[in-house]
C-alpha positions as CSV (number, residue, x, y, z in Angstrom):
1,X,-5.1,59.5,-47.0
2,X,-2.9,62.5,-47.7
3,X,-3.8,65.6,-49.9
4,X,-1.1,67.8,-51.1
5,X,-0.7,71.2,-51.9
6,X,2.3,72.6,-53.4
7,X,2.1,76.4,-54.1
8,X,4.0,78.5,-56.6
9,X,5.2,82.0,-56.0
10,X,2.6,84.4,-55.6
11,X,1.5,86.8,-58.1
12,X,0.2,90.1,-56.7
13,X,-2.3,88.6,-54.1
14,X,-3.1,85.4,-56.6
15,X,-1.4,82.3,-54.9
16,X,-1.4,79.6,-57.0
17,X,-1.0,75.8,-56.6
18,X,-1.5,72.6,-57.3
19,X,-3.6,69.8,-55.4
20,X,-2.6,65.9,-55.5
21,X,-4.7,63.3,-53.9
22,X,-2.3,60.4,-53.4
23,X,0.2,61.4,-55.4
24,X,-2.1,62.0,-58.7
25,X,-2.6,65.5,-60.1
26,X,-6.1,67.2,-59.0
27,X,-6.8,70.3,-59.9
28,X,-4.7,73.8,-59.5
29,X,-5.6,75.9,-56.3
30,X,-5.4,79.5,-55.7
31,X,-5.7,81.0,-52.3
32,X,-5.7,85.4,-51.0
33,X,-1.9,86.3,-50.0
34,X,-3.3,88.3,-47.4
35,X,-5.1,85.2,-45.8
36,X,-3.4,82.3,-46.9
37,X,-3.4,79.2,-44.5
38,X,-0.1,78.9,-43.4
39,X,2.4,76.0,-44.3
40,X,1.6,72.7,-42.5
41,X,-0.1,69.8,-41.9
42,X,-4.2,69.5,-41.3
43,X,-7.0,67.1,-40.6
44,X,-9.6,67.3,-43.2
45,X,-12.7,66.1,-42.2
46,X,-15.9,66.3,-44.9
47,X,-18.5,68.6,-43.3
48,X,-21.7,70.4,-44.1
49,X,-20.9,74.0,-44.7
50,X,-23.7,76.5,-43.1
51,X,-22.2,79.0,-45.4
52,X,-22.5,77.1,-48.9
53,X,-25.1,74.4,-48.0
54,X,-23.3,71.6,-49.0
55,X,-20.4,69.0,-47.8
56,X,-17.0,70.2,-48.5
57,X,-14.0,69.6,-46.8
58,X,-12.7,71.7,-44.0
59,X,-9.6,71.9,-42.5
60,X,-8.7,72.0,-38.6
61,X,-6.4,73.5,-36.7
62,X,-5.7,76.7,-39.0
63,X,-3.1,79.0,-37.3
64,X,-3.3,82.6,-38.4
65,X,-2.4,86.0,-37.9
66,X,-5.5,88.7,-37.4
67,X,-4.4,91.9,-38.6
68,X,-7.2,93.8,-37.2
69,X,-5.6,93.6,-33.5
70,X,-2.0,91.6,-34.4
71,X,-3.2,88.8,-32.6
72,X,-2.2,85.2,-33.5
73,X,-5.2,82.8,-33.3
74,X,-6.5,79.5,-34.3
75,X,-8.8,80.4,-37.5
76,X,-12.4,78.3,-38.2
77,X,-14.6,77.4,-40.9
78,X,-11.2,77.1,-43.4
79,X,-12.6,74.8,-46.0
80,X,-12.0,74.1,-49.9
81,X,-14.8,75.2,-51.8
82,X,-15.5,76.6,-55.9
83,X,-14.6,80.2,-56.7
84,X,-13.0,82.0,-59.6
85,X,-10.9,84.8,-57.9
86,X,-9.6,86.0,-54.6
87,X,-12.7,88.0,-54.3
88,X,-14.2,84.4,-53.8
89,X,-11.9,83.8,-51.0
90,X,-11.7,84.9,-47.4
91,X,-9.0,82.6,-46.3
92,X,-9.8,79.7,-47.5
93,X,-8.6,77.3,-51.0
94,X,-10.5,77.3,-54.1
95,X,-10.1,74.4,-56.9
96,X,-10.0,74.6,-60.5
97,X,-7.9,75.2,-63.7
98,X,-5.7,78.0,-63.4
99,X,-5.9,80.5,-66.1
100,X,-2.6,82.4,-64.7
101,X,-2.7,85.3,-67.0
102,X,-5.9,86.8,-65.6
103,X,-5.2,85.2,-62.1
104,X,-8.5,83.3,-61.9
105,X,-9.9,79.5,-62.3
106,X,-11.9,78.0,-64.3
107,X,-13.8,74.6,-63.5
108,X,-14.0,75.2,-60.0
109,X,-17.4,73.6,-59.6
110,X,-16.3,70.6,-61.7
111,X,-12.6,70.3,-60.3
112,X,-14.8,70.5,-56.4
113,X,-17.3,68.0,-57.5
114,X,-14.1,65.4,-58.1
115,X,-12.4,66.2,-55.1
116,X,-15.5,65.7,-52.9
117,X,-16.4,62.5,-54.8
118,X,-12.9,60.8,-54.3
119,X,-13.2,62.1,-50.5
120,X,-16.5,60.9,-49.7
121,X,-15.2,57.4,-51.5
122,X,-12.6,57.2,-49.7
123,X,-14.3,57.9,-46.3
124,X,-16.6,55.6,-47.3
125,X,-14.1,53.0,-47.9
126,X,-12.3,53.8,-45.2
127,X,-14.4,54.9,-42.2
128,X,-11.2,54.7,-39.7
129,X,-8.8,56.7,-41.6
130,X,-8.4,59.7,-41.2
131,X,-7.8,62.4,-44.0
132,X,-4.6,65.2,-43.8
133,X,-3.7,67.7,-46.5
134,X,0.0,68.8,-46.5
135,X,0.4,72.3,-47.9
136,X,4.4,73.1,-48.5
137,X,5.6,75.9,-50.7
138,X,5.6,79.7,-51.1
């Protein structure tokens, strides 16, 4: 299965997007400038997240640069998950209805609940396929 993100020019530190699952429109993203996952392609794999207590996806193999010592590393723990702003982001890509002039989303919980849903089907469906998101864009 293949999830894709397309992102749209950023707006201050608001980087906003759209998700598809298959082709079909999701939900608009929005990811941190300053910590955005770069382009590429990931395995997603549906996990239990110590930090927010439930399953969300998370994706592996997240390159990134860590501006604390300019060192370029492989980051962890970069999943999709509910949140409004970029204050509700470290890094990683929240779900939901953009609402572009005050650079938030709206829905998030409702837009996350579908995503995991049509994951956990899937997986479910298909337990020897595996899951990628494609992210492309600005």
């Amino acid at each position: 299965m293949l999830i894709q993100l397309y992102r749209n020019k950023p707006s201050g530190k608001a980087l906003f997007g759209v998700l598809y699952l298959e082709g079909k429109f999701l939900c608009d993203t929005l990811e941190n400038t300053d910590y955005a996952i770069p382009t590429g392609f990931y395995r997603v794999r549906l996990t239990q997240s110590p930090r927010f207590k439930e399953i969300l996806p998370l994706l592996d193999g997240v390159m990134g640069f860590r501006k604390s010592n300019a060192e370029y590393r492989t980051r962890s723990g970069i999943r999709i998950h509910a949140g409004n702003t970029i204050d509700h982001t470290e890094g990683c890509i929240l779900v939901g209805s953009a609402d572009l002039p005050n650079k938030r989303l709206l829905s998030s919980r409702k837009a996350l609940n579908q995503l995991r849903e049509y994951l956990l089907n899937y997986q479910k469906q298909n337990p020897n396929e595996e899951i990628y998101i494609d992210i492309s864009g600005n």
